[in-house]
BAMIPA-58974 format. One record per atom (N, C-alpha, C, CB): residue in one letter; x, y, z. Coordinates in steps of 0.05 Angstrom, whole numbers, padded with zeros to 5 digits, always signed. Glycine has a CB too. Layout:
BEGIN
AXYZ...
END
This chain:
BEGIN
X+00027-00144-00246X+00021-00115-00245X-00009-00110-00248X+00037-00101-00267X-00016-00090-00234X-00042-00087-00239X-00048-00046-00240X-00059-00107-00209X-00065-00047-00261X-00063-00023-00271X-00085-00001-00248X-00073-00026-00305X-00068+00012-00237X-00081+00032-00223X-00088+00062-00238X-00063+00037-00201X-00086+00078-00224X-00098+00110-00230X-00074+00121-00246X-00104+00132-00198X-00088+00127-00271X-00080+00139-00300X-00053+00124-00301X-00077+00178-00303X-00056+00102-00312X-00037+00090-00316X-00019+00084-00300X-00031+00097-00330X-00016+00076-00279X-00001+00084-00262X+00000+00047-00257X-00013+00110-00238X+00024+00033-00254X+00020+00004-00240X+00021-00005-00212X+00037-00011-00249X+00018-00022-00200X+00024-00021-00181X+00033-00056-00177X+00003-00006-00168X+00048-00065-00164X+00053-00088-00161X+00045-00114-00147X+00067-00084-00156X+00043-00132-00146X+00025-00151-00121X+00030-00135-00094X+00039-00189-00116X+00056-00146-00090X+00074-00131-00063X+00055-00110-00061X+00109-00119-00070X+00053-00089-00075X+00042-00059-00069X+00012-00067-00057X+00041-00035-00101X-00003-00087-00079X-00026-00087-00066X-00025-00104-00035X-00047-00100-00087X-00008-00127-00033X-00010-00136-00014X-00011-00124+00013X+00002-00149-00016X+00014-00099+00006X+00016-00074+00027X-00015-00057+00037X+00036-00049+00009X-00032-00053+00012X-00055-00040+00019X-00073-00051+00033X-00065-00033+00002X-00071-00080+00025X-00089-00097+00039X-00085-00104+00070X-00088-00120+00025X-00060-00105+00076X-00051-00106+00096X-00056-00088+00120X-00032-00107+00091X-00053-00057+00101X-00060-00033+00117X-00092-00034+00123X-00051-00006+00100X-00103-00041+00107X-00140-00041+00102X-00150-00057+00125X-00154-00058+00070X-00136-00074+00130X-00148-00097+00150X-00144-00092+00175X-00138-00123+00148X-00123-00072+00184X-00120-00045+00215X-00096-00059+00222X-00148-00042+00248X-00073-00074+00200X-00038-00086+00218X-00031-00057+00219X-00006-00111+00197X-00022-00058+00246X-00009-00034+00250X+00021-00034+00225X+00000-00034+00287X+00043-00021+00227X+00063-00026+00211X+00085-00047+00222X+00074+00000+00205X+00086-00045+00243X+00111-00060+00260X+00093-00083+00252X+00120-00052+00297X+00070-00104+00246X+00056-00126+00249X+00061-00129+00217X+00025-00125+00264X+00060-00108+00197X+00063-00115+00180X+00093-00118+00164X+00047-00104+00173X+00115-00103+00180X+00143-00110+00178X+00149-00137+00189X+00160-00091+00191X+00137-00145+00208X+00139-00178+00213X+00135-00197+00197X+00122-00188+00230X+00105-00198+00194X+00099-00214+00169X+00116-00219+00149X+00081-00206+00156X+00124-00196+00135X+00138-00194+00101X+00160-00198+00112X+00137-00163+00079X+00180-00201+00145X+00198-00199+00141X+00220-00181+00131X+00196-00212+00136X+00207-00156+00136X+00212-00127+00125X+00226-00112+00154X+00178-00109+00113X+00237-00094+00158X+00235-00079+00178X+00221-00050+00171X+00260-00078+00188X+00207-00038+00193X+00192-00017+00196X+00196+00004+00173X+00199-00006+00222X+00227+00010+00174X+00220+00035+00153X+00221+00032+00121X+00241+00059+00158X+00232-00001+00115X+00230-00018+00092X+00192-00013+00080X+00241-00055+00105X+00177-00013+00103X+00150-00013+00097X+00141+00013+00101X+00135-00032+00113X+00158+00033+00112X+00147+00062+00110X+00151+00065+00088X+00156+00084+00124X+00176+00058+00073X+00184+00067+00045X+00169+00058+00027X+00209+00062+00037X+00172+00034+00039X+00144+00022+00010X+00117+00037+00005X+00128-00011+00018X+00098+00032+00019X+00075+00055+00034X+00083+00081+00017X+00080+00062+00074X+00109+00097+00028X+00109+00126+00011X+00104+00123-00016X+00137+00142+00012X+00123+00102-00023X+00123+00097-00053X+00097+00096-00075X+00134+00072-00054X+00082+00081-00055X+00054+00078-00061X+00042+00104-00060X+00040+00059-00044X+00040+00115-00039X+00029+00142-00045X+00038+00162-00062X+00028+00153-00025X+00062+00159-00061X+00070+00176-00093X+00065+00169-00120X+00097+00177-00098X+00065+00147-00125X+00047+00141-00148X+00028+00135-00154X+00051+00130-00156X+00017+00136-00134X-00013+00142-00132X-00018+00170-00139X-00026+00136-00103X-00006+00188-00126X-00013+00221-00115X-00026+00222-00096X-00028+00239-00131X-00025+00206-00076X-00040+00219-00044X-00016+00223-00025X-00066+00195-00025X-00029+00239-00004X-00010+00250+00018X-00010+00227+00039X-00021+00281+00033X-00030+00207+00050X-00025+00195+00067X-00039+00170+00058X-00031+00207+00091X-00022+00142+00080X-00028+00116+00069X-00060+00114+00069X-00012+00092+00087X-00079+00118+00089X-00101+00124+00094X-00122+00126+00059X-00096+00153+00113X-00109+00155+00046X-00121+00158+00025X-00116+00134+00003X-00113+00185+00016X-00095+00125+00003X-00088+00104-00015X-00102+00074-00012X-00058+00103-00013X-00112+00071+00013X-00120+00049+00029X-00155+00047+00015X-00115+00056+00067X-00159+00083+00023X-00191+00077+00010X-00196+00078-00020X-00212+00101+00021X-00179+00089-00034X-00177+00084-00054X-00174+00060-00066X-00165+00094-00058X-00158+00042-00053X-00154+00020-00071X-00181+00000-00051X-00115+00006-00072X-00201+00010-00041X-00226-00007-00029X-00242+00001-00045X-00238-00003+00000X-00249+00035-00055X-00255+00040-00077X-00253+00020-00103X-00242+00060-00080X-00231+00022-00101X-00224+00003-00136X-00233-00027-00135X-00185-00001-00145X-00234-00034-00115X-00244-00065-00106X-00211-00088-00107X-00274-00079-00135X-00197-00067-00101X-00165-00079-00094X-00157-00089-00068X-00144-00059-00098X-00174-00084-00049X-00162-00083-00025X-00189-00100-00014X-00153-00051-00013
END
């Protein structure tokens, strides 16, 4: 676990997701990889942005480049 914004955790998985997004895999490239299907990784992604508090994966992406997570 790794401690994000106001306490908030976030998981390897979660970061691996950001990192993934950060580096320009589209989603279908990154449902491949993990062996996920598409909306398995939309959900994840939302998830992340809700506990984060941002509206889109985008904000969560620079944020965690911000944080030096991604």
């Amino acid at each position: 676990m790794v401690i994000a914004k106001e306490g908030v955790a976030l998981s390897e998985d979660d970061i691996v997701l950001l990192r993934m997004l950060a580096s320009g895999l589209p989603i279908e490239a990154i449902a491949r990889r993990l062996g996920l299907s598409e909306r398995t990784v939309r959900r994840r992604m939302r998830a992340v942005c809700d506990q984060l508090g941002f509206r889109t994966p985008i904000e969560a992406v620079v944020w965690a480049a911000r944080q030096g997570l991604v």
